[in-house]
C-alpha positions as CSV (number, residue, x, y, z in Angstrom):
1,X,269.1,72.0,-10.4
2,X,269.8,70.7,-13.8
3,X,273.3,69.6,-12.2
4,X,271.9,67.9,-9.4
5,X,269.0,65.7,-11.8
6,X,271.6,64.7,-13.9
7,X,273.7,63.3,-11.0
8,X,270.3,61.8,-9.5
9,X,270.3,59.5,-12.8
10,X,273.8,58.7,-12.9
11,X,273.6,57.7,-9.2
12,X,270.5,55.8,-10.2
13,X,272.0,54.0,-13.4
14,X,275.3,53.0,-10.9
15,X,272.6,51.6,-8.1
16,X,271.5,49.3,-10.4
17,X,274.4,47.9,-11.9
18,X,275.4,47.1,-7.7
19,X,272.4,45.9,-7.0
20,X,272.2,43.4,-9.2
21,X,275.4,41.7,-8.8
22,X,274.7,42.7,-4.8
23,X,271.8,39.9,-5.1
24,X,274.0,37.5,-6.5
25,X,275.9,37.6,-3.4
26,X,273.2,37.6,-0.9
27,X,271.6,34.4,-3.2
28,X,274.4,32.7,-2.3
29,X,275.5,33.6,0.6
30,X,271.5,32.4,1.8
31,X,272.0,28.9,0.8
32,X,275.6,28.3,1.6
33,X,276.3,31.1,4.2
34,X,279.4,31.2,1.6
35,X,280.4,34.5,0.1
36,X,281.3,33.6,-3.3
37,X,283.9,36.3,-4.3
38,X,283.9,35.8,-8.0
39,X,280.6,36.9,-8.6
40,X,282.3,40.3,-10.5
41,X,284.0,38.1,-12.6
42,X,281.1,36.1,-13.6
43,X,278.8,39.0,-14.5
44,X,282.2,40.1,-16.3
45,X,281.9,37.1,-18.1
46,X,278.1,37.7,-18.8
47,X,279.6,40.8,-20.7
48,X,281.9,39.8,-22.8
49,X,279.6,37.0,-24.0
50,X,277.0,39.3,-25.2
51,X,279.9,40.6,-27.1
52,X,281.5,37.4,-28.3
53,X,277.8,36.7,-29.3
54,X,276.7,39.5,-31.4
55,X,280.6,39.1,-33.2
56,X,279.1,35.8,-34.1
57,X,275.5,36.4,-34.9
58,X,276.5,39.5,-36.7
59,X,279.1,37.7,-38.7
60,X,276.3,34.7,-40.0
61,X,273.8,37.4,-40.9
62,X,271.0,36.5,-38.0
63,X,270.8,39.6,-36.3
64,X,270.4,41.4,-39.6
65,X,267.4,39.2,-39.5
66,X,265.7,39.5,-37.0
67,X,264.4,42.7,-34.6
68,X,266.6,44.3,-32.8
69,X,264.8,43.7,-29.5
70,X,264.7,39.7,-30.5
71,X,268.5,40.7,-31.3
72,X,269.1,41.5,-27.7
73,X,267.2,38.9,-26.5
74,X,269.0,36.1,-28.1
75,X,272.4,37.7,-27.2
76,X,271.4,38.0,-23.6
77,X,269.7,34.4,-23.3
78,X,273.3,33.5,-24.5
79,X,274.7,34.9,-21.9
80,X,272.6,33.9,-19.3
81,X,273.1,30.4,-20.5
82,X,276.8,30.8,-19.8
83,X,277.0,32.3,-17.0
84,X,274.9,30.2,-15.3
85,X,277.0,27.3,-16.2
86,X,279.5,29.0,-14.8
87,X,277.7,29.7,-11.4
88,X,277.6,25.9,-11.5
89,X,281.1,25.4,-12.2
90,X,282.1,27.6,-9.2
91,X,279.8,25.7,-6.7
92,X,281.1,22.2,-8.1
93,X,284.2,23.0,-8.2
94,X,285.1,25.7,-6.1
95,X,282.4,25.1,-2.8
96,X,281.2,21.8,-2.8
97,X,284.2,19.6,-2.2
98,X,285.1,22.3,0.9
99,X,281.5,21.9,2.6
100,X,282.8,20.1,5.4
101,X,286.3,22.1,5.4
102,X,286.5,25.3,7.2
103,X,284.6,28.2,5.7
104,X,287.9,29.8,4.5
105,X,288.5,27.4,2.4
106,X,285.2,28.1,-0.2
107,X,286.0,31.7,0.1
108,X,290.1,31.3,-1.0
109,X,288.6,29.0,-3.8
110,X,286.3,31.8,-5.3
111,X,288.5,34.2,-5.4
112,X,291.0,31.9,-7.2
113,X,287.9,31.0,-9.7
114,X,288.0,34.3,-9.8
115,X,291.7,35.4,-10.7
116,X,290.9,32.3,-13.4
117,X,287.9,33.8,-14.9
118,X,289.8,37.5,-15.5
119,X,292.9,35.7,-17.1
120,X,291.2,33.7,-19.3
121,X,289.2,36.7,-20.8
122,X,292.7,38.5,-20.9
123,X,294.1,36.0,-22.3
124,X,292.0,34.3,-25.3
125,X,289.4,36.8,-25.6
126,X,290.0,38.1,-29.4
127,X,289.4,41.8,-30.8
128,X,285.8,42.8,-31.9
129,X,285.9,46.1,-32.6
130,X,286.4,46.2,-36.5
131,X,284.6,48.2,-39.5
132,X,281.2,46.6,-39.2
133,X,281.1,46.7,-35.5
134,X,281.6,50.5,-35.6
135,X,278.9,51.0,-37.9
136,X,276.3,49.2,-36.6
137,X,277.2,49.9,-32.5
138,X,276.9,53.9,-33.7
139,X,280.5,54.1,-31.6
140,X,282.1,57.2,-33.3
141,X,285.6,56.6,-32.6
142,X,285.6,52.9,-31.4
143,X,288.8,51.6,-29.2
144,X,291.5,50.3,-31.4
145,X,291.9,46.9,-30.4
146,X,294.6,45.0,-30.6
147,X,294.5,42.3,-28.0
148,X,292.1,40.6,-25.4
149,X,294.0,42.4,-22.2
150,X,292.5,46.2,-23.6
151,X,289.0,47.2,-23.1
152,X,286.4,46.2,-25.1
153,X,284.1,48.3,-26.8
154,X,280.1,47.3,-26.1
155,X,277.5,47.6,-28.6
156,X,274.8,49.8,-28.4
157,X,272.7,47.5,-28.2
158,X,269.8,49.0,-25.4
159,X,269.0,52.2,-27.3
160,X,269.5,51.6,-31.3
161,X,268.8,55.2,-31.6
162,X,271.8,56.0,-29.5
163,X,269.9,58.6,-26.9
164,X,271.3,57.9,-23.7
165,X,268.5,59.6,-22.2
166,X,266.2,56.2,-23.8
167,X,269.4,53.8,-23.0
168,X,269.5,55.4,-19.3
169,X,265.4,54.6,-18.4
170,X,265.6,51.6,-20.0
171,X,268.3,50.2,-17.8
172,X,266.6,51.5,-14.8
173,X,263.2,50.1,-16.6
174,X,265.1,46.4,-16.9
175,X,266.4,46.1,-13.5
176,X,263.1,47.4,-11.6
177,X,261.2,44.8,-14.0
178,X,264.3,42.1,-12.3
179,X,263.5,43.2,-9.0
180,X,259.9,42.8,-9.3
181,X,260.0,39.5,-10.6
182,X,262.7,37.8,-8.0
183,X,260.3,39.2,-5.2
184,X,257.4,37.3,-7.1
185,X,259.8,34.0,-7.5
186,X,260.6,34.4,-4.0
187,X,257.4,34.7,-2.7
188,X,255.3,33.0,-5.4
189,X,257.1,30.0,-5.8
190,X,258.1,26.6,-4.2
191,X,261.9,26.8,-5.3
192,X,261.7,30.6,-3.9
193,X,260.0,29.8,-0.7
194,X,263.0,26.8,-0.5
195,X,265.6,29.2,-0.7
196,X,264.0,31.5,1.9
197,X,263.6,29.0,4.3
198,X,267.3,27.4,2.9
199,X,268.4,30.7,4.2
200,X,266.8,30.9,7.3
201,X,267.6,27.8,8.8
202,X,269.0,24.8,6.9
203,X,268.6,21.9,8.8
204,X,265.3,23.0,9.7
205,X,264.7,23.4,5.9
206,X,266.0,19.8,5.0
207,X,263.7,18.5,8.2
208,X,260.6,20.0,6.8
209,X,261.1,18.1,3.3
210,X,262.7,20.8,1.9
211,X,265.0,19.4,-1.2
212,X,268.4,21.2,-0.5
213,X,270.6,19.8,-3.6
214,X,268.1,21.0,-6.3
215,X,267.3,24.6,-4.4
216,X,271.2,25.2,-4.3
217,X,271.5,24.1,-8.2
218,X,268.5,26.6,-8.8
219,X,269.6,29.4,-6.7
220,X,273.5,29.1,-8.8
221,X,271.5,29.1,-12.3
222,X,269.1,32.2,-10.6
223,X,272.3,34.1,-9.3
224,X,274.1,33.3,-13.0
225,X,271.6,35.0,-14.6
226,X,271.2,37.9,-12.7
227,X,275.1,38.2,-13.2
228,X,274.6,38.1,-17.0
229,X,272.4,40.8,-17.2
230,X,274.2,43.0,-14.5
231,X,277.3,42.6,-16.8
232,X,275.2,43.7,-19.8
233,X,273.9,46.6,-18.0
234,X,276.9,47.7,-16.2
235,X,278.6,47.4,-19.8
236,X,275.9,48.8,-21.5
237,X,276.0,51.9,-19.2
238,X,279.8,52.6,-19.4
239,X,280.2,51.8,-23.0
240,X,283.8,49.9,-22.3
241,X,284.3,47.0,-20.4
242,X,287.8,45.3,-19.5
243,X,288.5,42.2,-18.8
244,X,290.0,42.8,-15.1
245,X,287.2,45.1,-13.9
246,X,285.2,42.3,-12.4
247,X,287.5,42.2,-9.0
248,X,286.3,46.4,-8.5
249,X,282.8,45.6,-9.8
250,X,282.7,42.4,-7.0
251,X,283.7,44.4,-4.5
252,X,281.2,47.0,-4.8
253,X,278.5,44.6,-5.1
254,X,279.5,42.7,-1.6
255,X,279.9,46.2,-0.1
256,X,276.9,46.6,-1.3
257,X,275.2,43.5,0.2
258,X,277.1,44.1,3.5
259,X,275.9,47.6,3.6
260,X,272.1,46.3,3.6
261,X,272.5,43.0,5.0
262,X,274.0,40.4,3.4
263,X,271.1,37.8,3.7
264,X,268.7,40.2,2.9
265,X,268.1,40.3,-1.4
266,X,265.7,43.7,-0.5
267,X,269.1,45.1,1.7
268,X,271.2,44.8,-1.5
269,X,269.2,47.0,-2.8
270,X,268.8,49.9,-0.8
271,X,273.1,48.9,-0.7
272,X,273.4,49.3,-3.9
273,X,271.9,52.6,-4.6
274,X,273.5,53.8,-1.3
275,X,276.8,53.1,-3.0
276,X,275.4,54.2,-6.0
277,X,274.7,57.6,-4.6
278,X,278.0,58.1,-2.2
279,X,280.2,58.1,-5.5
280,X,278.4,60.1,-8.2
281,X,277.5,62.6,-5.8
282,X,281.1,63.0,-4.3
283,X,282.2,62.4,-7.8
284,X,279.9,65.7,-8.5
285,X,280.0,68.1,-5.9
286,X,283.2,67.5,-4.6
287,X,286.4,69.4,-6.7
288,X,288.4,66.7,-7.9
289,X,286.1,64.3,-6.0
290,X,286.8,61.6,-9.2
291,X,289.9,60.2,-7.7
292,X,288.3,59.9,-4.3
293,X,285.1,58.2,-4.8
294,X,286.1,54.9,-4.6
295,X,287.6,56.0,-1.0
296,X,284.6,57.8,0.2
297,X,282.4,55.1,-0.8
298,X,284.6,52.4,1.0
299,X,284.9,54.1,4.0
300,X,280.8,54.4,4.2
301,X,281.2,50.2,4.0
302,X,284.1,50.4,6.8
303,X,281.3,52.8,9.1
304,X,278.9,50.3,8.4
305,X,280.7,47.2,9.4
306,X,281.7,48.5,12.5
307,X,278.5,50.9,13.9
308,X,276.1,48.0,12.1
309,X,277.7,45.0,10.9
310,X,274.3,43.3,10.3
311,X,273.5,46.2,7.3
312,X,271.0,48.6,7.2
313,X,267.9,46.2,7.1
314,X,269.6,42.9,8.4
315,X,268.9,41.3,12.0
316,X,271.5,41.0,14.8
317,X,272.2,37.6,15.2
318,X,272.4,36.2,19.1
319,X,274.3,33.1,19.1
320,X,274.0,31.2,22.5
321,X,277.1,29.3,24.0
């Protein structure tokens, strides 16, 4: 029994870190019926900001300063400032001048973004893990760094007590307080309502008054910073992150759209614990069921796209010719 709880956390804690990035890609795949493939990379991104941010902050004395929970703050606002920019980079850049090109086209570009984003990090990303960062992340035996291509350690910078027990609900705490407060934006709110109706039908939605250029913009910012702190999180929540790991993350946040319905924010969800559960579980009960996981939970994804390509939750759509 005490076996099976833990696993029921773990599977939790890995739900949430898919979920979130899962409603990145249903965000934008609403608007733009685009599926914008560098989303990993961008809440990779979001990671090692916070990181590249508390080197900084750390270095010039403010977060000695200040709270640790205005600490955290700060360094995610950082980040979320970033990556949003770079959710708006990717749309300029990589989608907009393909709109009227075939939908291939947006898709190749994103993944290239992508393959950019990961060899940047690898490439100019500097060492952090020194002296003071081992001290004050309470890391025991910190990675010994010695380039931007190795992983990264992440500071413990949910639970300054270092109980992964408090670090644990307070991730799960953060991203049911996320998910509460996109369904109120969605619902609540004439930007939200725009994307939902964006989503639904778009040249309906531009008929109706409905200003398409500004919803898009807000929907890329929205999407960057739910990236951000998905990176934190999943960072947080493995204690490492690398610089590559954004093209596995990616995919298991679009399986994990698919799986629920990929114009669905609610599917993503139920997705991403789904996936969530499929590995730790097979991870846990099965002998040797670590090197298979990723399989098991892929071929769940393959099941679902052919039994129920629409997801879990999504509608079949009838297209009349």
């Amino acid at each position: 029994m005490e076996m099976f709880s833990s696993l029921l956390v773990s599977a939790i804690l890995m739900g949430c870190t898919y979920t979130l990035v899962a409603i990145g890609y249903c965000l934008f795949f609403g608007v733009l019926d685009v599926v914008v493939f560098c989303c990993g990379d961008i809440a990779i991104f979001g990671g090692f900001s916070i990181i590249g941010a508390y080197t900084i902050l750390y270095s010039a004395g403010v977060l000695q300063a200040v709270p640790a929970f205005v600490a955290v703050l700060i360094m995610l606002t950082i980040a979320a400032i970033l990556c949003a920019a770079l959710g708006l980079i990717a749309y300029q850049f990589s989608i907009k001048p393909f709109e009227k090109s075939s939908t291939l086209m947006p898709l190749l570009s994103t993944i290239a973004l992508g393959v950019v984003i990961k060899e940047v990090l690898g490439l100019v990303f500097q060492p952090v893990v020194n002296s003071i960062a081992a001290v004050v992340t309470s890391v025991d035996d910190p990675l010994s760094v010695v380039g931007g291509r190795n992983p990264q350690a992440m500071p413990n910078l949910i639970a300054g007590s270092g109980s992964t027990d408090e670090r644990n609900l307070i991730i799960i705490a953060v991203t049911l307080a996320i998910l509460i407060a996109l369904f109120l934006f969605l619902n609540k709110t004439k930007i939200g309502l725009s994307m939902q109706a964006i989503s639904q039908n778009k040249e309906l939605a531009l008929m109706t008054g409905v200003n398409v250029k500004r919803t898009i913009t807000a929907t890329f910012i929205i999407g960057g910073i739910l990236l951000a702190v998905g990176g934190f999180l999943l960072s947080s929540y493995q204690t490492i992150i690398r610089f590559d790991g954004g093209a596995m993350y990616g995919s298991k946040g679009f399986s994990a759209a698919v799986v629920g319905g990929l114009k669905n924010t609610w599917g993503a969800v139920i997705g991403g614990m789904l996936l969530g559960f499929v590995e730790v579980f097979t991870a846990g009960y099965i002998p040797g069921g670590t090197q298979y996981q990723n399989i098991i939970a892929f071929l769940v994804v393959i099941l679902f796209i052919v039994f129920r390509p629409e997801g879990i939750i999504g509608e079949k759509s009838i297209e009349k010719v």
